[in-house]
TILO-952153 format. One record per residue (C-alpha): residue number from 1; x, y, z; residue in three letters. Coordinates in pm, 1 decimal. Last residue first. Layout:
! TILO-952153
<rec resi="NUM" px="X" py="Y" pz="Z" resn="Ala"/>
...
! end
This chain:
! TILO-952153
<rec resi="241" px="-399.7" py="1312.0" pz="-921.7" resn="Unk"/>
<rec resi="240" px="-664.8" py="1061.1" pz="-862.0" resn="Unk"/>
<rec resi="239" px="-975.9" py="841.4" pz="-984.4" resn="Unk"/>
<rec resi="238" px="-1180.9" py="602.9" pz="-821.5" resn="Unk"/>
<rec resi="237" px="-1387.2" py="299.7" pz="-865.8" resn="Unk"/>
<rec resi="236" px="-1612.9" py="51.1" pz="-619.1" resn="Unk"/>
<rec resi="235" px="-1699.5" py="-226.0" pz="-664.4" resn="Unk"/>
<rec resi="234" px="-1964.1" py="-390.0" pz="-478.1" resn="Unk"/>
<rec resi="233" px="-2080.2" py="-719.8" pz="-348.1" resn="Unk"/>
<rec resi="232" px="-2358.3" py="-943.3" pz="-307.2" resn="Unk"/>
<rec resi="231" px="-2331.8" py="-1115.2" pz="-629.5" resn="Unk"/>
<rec resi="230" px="-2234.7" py="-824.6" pz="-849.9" resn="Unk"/>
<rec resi="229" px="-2263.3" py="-444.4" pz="-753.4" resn="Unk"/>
<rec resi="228" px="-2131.6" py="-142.5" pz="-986.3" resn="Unk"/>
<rec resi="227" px="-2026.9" py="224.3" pz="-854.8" resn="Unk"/>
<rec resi="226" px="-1864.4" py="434.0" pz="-1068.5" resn="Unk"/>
<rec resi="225" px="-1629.0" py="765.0" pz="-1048.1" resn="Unk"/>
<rec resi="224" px="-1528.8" py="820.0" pz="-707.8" resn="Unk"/>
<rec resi="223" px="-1306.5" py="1117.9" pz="-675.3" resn="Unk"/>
<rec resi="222" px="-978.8" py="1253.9" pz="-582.0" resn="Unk"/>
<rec resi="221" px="-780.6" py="1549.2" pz="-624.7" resn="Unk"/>
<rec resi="220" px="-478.9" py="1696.3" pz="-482.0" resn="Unk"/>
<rec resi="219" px="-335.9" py="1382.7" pz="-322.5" resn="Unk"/>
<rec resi="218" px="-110.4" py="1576.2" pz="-105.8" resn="Unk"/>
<rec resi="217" px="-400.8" py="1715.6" pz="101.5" resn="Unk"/>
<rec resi="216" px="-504.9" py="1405.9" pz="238.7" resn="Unk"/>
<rec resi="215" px="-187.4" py="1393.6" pz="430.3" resn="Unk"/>
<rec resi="214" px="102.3" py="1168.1" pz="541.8" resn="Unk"/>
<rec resi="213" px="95.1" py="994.3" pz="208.8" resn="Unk"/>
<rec resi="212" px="119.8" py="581.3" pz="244.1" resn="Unk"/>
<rec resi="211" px="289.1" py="294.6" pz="185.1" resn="Unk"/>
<rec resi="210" px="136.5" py="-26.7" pz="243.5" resn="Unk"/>
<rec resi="209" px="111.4" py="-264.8" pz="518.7" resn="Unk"/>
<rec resi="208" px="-263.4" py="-261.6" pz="553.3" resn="Unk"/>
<rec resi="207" px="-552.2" py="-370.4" pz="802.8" resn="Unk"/>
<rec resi="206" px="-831.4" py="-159.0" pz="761.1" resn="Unk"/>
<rec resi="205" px="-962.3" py="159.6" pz="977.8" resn="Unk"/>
<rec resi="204" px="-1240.7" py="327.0" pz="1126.5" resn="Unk"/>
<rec resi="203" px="-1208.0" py="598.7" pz="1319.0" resn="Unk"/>
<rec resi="202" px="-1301.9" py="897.1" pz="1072.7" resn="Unk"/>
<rec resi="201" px="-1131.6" py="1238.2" pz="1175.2" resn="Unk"/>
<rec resi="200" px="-774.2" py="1192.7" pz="1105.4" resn="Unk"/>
<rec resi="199" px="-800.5" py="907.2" pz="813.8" resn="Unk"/>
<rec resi="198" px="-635.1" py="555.2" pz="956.7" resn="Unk"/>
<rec resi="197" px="-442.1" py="351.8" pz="792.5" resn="Unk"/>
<rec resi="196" px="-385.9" py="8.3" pz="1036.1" resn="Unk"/>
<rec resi="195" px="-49.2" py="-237.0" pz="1095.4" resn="Unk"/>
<rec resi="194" px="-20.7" py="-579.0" pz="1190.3" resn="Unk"/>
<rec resi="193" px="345.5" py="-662.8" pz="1182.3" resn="Unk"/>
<rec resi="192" px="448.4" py="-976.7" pz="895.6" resn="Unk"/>
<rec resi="191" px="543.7" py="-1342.3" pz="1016.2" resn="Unk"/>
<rec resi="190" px="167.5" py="-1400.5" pz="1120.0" resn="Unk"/>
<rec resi="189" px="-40.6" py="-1310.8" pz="807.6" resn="Unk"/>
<rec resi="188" px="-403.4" py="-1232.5" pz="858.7" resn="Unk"/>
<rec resi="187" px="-586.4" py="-1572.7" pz="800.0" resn="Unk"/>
<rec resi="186" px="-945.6" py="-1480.8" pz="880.9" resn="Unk"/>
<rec resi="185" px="-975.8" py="-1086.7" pz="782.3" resn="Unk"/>
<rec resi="184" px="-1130.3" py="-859.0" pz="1022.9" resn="Unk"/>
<rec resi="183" px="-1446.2" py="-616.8" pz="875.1" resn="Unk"/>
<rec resi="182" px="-1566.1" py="-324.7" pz="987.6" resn="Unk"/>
<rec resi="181" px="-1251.9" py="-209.2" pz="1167.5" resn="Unk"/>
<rec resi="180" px="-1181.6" py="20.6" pz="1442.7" resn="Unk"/>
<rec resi="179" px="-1263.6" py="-220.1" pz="1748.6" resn="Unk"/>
<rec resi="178" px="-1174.4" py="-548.3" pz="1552.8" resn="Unk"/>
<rec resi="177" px="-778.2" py="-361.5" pz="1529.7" resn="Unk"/>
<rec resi="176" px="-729.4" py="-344.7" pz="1881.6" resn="Unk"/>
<rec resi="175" px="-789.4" py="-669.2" pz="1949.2" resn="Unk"/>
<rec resi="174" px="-595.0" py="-786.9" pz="1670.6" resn="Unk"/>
<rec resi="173" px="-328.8" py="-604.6" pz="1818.7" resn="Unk"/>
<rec resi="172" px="-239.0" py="-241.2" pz="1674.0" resn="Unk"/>
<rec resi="171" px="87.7" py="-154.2" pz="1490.4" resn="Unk"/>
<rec resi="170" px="8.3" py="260.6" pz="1375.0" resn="Unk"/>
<rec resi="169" px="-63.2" py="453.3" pz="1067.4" resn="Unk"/>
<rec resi="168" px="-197.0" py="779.5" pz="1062.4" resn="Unk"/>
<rec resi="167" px="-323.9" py="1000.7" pz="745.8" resn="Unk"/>
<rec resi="166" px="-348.5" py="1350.8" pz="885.2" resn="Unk"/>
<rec resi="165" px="-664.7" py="1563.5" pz="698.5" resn="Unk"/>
<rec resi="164" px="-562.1" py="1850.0" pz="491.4" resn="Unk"/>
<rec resi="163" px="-893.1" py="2075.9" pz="493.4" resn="Unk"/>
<rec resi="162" px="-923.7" py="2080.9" pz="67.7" resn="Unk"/>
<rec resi="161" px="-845.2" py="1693.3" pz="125.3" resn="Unk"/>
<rec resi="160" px="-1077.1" py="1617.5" pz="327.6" resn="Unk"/>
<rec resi="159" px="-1389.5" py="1867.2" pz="175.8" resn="Unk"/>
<rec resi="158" px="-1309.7" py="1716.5" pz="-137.5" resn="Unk"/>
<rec resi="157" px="-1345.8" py="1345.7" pz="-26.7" resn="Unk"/>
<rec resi="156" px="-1701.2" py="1471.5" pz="170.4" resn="Unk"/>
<rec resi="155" px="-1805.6" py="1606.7" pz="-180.4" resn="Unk"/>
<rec resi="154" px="-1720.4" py="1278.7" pz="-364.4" resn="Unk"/>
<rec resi="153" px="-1904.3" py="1102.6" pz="-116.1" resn="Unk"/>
<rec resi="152" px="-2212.5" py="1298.8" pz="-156.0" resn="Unk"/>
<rec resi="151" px="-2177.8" py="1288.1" pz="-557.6" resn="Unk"/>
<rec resi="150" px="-2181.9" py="926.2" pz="-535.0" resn="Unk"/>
<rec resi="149" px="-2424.3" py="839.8" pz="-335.3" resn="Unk"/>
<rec resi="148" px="-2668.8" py="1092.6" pz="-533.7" resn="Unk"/>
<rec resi="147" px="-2533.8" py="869.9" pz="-881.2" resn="Unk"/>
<rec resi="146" px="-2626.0" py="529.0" pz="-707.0" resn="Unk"/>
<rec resi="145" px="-2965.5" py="603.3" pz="-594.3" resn="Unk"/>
<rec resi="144" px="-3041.1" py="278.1" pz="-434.8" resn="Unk"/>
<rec resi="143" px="-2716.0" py="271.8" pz="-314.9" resn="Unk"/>
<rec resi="142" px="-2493.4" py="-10.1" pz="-395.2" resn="Unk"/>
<rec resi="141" px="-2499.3" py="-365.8" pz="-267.1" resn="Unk"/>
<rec resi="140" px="-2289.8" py="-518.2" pz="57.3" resn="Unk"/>
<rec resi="139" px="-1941.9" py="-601.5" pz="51.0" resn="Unk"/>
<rec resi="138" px="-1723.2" py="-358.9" pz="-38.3" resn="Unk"/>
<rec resi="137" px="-1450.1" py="-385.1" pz="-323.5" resn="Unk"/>
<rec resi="136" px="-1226.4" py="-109.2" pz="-347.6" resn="Unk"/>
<rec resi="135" px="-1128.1" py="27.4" pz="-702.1" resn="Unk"/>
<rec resi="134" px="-816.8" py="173.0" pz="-870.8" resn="Unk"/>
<rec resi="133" px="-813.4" py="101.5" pz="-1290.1" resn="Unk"/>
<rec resi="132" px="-479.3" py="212.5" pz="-1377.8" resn="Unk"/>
<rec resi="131" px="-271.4" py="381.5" pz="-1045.8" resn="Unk"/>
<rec resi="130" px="-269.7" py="1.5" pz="-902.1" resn="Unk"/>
<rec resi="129" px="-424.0" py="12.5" pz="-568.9" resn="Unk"/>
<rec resi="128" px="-703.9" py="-250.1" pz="-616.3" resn="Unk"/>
<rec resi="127" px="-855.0" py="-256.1" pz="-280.9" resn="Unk"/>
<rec resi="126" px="-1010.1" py="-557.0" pz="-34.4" resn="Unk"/>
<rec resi="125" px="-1330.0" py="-646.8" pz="167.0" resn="Unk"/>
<rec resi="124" px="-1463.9" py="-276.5" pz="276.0" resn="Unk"/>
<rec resi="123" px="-1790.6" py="-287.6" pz="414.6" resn="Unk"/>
<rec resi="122" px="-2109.5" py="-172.2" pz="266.2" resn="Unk"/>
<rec resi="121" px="-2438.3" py="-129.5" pz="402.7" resn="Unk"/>
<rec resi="120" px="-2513.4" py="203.0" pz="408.9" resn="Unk"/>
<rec resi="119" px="-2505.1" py="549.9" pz="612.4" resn="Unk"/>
<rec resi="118" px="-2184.0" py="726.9" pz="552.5" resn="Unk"/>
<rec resi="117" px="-1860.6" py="638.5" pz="759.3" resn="Unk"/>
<rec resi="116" px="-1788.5" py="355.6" pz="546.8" resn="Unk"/>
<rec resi="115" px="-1822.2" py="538.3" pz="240.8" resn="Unk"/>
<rec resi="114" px="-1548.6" py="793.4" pz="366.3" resn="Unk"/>
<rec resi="113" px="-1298.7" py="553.5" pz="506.0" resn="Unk"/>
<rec resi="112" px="-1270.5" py="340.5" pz="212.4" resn="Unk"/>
<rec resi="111" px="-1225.3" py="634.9" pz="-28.2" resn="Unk"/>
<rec resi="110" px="-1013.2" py="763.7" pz="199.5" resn="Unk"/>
<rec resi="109" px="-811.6" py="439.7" pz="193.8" resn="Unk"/>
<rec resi="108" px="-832.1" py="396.3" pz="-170.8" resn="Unk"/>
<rec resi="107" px="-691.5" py="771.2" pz="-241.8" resn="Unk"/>
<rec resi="106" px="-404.7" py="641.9" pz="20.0" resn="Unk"/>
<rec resi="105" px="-324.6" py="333.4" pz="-187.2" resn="Unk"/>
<rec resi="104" px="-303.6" py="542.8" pz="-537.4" resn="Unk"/>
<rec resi="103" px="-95.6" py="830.9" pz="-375.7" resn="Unk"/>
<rec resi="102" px="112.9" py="568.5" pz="-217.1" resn="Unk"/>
<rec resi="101" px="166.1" py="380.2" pz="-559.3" resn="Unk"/>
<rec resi="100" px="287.2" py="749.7" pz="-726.3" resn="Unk"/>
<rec resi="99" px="523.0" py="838.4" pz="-494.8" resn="Unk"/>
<rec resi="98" px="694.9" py="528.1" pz="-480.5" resn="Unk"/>
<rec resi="97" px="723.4" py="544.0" pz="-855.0" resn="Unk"/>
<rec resi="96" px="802.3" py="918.4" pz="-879.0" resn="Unk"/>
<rec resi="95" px="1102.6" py="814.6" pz="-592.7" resn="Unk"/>
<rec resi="94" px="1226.1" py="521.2" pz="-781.8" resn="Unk"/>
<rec resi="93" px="1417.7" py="350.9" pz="-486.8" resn="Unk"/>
<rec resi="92" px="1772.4" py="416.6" pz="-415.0" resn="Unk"/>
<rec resi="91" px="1997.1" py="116.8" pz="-206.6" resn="Unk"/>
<rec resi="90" px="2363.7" py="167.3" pz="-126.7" resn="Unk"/>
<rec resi="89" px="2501.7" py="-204.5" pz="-120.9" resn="Unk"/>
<rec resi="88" px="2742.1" py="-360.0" pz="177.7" resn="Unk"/>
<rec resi="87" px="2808.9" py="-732.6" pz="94.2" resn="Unk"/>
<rec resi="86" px="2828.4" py="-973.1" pz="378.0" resn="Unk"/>
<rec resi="85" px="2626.4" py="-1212.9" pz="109.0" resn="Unk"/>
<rec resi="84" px="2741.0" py="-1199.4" pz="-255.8" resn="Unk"/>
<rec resi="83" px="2644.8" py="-932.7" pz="-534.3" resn="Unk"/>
<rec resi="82" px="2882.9" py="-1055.8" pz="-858.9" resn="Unk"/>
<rec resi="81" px="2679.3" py="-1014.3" pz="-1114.3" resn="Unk"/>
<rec resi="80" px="2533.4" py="-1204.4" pz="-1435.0" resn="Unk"/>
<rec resi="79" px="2178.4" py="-1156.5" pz="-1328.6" resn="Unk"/>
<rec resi="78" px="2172.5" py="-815.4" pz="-1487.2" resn="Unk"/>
<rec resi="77" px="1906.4" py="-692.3" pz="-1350.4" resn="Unk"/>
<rec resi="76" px="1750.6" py="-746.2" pz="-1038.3" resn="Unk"/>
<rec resi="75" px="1482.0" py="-945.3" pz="-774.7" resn="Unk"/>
<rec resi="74" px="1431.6" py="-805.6" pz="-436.0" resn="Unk"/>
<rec resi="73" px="1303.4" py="-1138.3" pz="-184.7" resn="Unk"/>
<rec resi="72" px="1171.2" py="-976.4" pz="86.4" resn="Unk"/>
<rec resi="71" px="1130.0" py="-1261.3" pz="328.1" resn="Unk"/>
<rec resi="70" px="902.5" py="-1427.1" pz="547.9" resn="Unk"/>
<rec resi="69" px="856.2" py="-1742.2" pz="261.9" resn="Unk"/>
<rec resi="68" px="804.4" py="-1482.9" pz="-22.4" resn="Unk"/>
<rec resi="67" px="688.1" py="-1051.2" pz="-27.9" resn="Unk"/>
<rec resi="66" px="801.5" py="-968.2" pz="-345.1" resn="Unk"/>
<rec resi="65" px="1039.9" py="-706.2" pz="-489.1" resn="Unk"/>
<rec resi="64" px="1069.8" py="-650.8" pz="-897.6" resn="Unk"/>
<rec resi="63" px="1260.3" py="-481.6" pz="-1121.2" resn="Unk"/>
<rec resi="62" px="1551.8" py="-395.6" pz="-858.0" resn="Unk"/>
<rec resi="61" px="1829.9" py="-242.1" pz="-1170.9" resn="Unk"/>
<rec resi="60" px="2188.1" py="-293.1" pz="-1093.2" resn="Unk"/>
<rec resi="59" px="2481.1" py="-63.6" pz="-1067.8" resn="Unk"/>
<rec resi="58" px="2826.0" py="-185.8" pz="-999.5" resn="Unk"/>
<rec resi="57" px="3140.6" py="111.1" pz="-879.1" resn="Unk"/>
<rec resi="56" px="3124.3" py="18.6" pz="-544.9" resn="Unk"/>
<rec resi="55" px="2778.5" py="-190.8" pz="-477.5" resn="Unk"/>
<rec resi="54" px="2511.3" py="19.0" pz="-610.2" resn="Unk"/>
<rec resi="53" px="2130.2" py="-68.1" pz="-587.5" resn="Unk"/>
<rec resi="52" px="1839.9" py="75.0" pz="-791.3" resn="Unk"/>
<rec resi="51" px="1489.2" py="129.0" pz="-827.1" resn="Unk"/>
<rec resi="50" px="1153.0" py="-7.9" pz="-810.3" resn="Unk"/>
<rec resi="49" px="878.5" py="-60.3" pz="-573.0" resn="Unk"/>
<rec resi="48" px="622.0" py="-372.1" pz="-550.9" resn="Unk"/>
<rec resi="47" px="268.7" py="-271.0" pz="-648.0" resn="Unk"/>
<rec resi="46" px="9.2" py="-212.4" pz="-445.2" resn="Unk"/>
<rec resi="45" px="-357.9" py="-431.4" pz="-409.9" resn="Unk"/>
<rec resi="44" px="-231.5" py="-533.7" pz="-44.6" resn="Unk"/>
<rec resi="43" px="116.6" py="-720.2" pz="-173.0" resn="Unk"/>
<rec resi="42" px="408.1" py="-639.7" pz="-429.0" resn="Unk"/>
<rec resi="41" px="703.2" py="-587.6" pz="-186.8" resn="Unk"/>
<rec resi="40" px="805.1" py="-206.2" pz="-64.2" resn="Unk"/>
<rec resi="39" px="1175.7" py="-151.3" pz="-101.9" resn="Unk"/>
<rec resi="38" px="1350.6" py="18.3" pz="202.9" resn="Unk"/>
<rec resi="37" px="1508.0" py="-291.0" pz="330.6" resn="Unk"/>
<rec resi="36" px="1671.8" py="-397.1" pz="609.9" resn="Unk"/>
<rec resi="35" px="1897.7" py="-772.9" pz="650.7" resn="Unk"/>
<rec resi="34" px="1874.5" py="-784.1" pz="304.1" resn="Unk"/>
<rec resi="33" px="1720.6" py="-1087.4" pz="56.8" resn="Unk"/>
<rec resi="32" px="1889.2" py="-1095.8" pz="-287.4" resn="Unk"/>
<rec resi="31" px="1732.5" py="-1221.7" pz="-613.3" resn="Unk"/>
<rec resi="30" px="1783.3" py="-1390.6" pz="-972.3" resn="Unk"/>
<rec resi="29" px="1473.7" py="-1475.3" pz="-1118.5" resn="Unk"/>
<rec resi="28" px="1097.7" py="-1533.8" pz="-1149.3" resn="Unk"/>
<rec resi="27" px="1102.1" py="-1890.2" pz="-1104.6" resn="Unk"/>
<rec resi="26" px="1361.0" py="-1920.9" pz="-825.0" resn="Unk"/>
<rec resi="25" px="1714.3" py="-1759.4" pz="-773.3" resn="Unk"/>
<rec resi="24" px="1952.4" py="-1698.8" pz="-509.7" resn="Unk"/>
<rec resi="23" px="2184.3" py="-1431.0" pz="-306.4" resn="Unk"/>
<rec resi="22" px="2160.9" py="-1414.1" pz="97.2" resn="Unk"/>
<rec resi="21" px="2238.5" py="-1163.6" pz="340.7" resn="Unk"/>
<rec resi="20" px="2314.7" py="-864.9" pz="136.2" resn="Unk"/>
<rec resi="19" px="2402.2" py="-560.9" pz="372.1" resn="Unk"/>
<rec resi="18" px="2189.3" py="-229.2" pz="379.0" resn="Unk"/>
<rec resi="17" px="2254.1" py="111.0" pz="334.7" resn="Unk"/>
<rec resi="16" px="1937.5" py="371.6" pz="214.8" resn="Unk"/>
<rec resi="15" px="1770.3" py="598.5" pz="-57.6" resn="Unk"/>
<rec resi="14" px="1419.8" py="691.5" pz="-114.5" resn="Unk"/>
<rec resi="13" px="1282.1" py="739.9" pz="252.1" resn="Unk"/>
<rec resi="12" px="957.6" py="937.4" pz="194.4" resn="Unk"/>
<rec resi="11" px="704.8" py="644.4" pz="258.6" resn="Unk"/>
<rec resi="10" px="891.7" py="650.0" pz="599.7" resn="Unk"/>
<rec resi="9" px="815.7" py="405.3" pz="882.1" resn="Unk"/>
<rec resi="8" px="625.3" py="108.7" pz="711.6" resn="Unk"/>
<rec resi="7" px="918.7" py="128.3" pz="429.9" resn="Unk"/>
<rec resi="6" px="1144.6" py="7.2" pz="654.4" resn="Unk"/>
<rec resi="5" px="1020.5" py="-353.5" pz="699.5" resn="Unk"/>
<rec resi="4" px="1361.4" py="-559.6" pz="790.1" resn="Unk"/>
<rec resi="3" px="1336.1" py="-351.9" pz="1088.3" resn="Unk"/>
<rec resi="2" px="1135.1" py="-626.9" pz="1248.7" resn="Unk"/>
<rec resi="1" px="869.1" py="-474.7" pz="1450.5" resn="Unk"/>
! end
């Protein structure tokens, strides 16, 4: 795994060194690519991370990191600077930021993990891990008794995090990753390492290179709140602390 992707191995790892490689601009901006990074790019239904970088005495804002080309492209404020490459920079991301996105993409995960394991239809196809308006979309139609669903997954997420389950993430092969998944996208990216989020207890995992809690206790609460099918398909949305 390149180490270019450092925030695979530490959601907790706020502040790092790095050294600029290249400096440039496109449509959204002025940006820098380093040769590591601790800054998770916008991708997989989570937002990008923000923060900070310091070169000597300069501060400048990271409003934006994106995922472009097989680079992390990290995009700042003010554009009027003087970062070059071969420059060392001390790098902080927004720790309540950080903190907040993997709470969000970990409450999807269980979610995902808990309705899979119950008897039904439905297979996970993708999350929306923003902390306003979270869902998972499943394939396959809801429940005929929607509300009873609903209350029995809710009480298996409770049970979880009330007993502190381990979330684990690991680099699998493909291979490895069709025998714990549902559902194997076509086109998984080939310039990125294939990771899986798995919830101690239920083997059955998702492709993701998000950030993530370590355990299901640190979301405090969670809970599924609707349930609505369209065309085949059903979305799924949840609430957290």
């Amino acid at each position: 795994m390149s180490l270019t992707f450092k925030y695979l191995n530490n959601t907790y790892q706020f502040t790092d060194e790095a050294t600029i490689k290249k400096v440039s601009s496109d449509e959204r901006g002025n940006y820098f690519i380093l040769d590591n990074t601790i800054f998770y790019p916008q991708g997989g239904g989570q937002p990008s991370d923000l923060g900070k970088i310091h070169k000597k005495e300069q501060e400048y804002k990271v409003t934006f990191v994106a995922f472009v080309d097989g680079d992390i492209r990290h995009y700042y404020l003010p554009t009027d600077s003087s970062l070059n490459p071969g420059d060392n920079i001390h790098l902080s991301v927004q720790e309540d930021n950080r903190i907040l996105n993997a709470k969000s993409h970990t409450a999807g995960h269980l979610v995902q993990a808990v309705i899979e394991s119950k008897p039904n239809d439905l297979i996970a196809l993708k999350g929306y891990h923003f902390p306003n308006g979270s869902y998972v979309e499943f394939m396959g139609t809801k429940p005929t008794d929607p509300d009873l669903f609903i209350k029995e997954v809710n009480d298996t997420i409770n049970q979880f995090i009330t007993e502190g389950r381990e979330i684990i993430t690991k680099i699998v092969s493909l291979d490895e990753l069709k025998k714990v998944s549902k559902y194997v996208p076509e086109g998984l990216p080939q310039d990125k390492p294939l990771r899986i989020v798995i919830v101690d207890g239920i083997n059955l995992a998702v492709p993701c290179g998000g950030t993530h809690l370590n355990n299901t206790n640190e979301l405090e609460s969670l809970s599924v709140s609707k349930i609505k099918s369209r065309k085949g398909n059903s979305k799924v949305s949840y609430v957290f602390s």
